[in-house]
Structure formats: C-alpha cells, structure tokens
C-alpha distance (Angstrom), angle and dihedral (degrees) to the residues before:
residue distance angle dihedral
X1 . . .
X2 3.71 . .
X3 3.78 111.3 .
X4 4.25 111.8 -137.3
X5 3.70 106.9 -115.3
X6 4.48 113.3 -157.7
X7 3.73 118.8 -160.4
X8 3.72 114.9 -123.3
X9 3.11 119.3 -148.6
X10 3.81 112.1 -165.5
X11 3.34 101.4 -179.9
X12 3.98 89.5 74.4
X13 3.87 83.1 64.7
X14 3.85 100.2 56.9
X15 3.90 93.2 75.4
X16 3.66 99.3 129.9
X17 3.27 142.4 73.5
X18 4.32 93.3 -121.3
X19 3.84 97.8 42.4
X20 4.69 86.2 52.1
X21 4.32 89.3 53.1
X22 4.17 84.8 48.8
X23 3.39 95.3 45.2
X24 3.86 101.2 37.3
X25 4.48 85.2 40.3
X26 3.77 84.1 61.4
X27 3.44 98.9 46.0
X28 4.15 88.6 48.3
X29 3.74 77.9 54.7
X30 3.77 103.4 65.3
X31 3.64 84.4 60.2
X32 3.92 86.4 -144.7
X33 4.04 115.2 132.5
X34 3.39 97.0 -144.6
X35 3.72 98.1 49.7
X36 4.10 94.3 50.5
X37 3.80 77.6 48.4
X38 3.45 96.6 56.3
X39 3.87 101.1 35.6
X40 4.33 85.2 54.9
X41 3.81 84.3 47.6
X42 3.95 82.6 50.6
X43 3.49 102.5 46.7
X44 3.94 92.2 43.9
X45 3.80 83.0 57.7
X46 3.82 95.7 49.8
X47 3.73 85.6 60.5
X48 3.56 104.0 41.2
X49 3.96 119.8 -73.6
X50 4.30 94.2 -137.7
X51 3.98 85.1 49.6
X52 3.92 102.1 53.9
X53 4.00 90.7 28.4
X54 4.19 84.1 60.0
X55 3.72 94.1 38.5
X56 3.92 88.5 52.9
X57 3.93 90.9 40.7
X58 3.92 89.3 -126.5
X59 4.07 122.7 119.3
X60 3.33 113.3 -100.0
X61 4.04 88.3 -125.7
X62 3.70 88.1 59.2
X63 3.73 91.7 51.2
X64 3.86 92.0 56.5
X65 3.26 90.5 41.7
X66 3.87 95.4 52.3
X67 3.97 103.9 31.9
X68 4.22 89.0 57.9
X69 3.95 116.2 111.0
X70 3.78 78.1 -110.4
X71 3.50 96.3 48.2
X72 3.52 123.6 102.3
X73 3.99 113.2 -154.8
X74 3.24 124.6 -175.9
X75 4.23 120.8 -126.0
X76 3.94 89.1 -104.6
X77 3.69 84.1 56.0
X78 3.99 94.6 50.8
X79 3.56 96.0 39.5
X80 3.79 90.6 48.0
X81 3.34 91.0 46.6
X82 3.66 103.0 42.4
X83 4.25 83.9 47.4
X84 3.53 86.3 58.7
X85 4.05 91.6 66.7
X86 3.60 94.1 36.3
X87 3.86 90.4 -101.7
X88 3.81 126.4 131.9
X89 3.67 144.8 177.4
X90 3.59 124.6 -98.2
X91 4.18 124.7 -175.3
X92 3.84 111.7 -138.8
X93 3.60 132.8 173.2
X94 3.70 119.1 -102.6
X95 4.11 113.7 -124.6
X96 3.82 103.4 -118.1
C-alpha cells in the first residue's frame, strides 16, 4: 500500500513579521554561514524575491545566487537584504 505523500511548502507560513525573526533567530543560531544564507534567501522569497531584491537595490539573480547554502554574500548584501524586510543584526553576548 502506497502511502500519499503532500508537499509542504513552508514558506507560505512565514507571512508575518513574528513568524520571519523566529525563523531567521534560529537560523542565526546554527551558527552555520550557509544556513543564515539560505534562510535570508528564504525569507526574501516568502515575500517576493523582485520586491526585496529592488528594495535592497541588488538583482534578483544576484540574490539567488548569493542567499544559497553555497552562496557566499557579502555583509552589504545581508544587511541590505535583511533592511529590505525590516530585519537587522544585533551583537549579543553568548551565556557561557
């Protein structure tokens, strides 16, 4: 008996401002480049690629380019990007 499989798309779910700073907290977690990368990349995508590309005056084939776990942006590019969706970054200390 084959089991019915549904694609979920998640990104359909990050349409507020409150469910974008969870999702892009946890990916700031993981302390892994290429994730953060990816999870801006994803987030710019849940609210329309051309629209944050324009509002961060960067092509949108440079943004998917860039904000791919293989992508390598640079910190204009992140803080453009993240500017775009009314995000920023923030340092904070680590608990020991």
């Amino acid at each position: 008996m084959k089991e019915k499989v549904c694609e979920y798309n998640f990104l359909e779910h990050l349409d507020n401002a409150e469910d974008l700073r969870v999702f892009l907290e946890d990916a700031f977690a993981t302390n892994d480049a290429g994730h953060i990368a990816n999870a801006i990349g994803l987030a710019a995508k849940s609210r329309g690629m051309a629209e944050i590309a324009e509002k961060a005056g960067l092509s949108r084939e440079q943004l998917y380019k860039s904000l791919s776990e293989k992508g390598n942006p640079t910190l204009k590019t992140l803080l453009s990007v993240l500017a775009a969706m009314d995000f920023g970054i923030s340092p904070h200390r680590r608990s020991a």
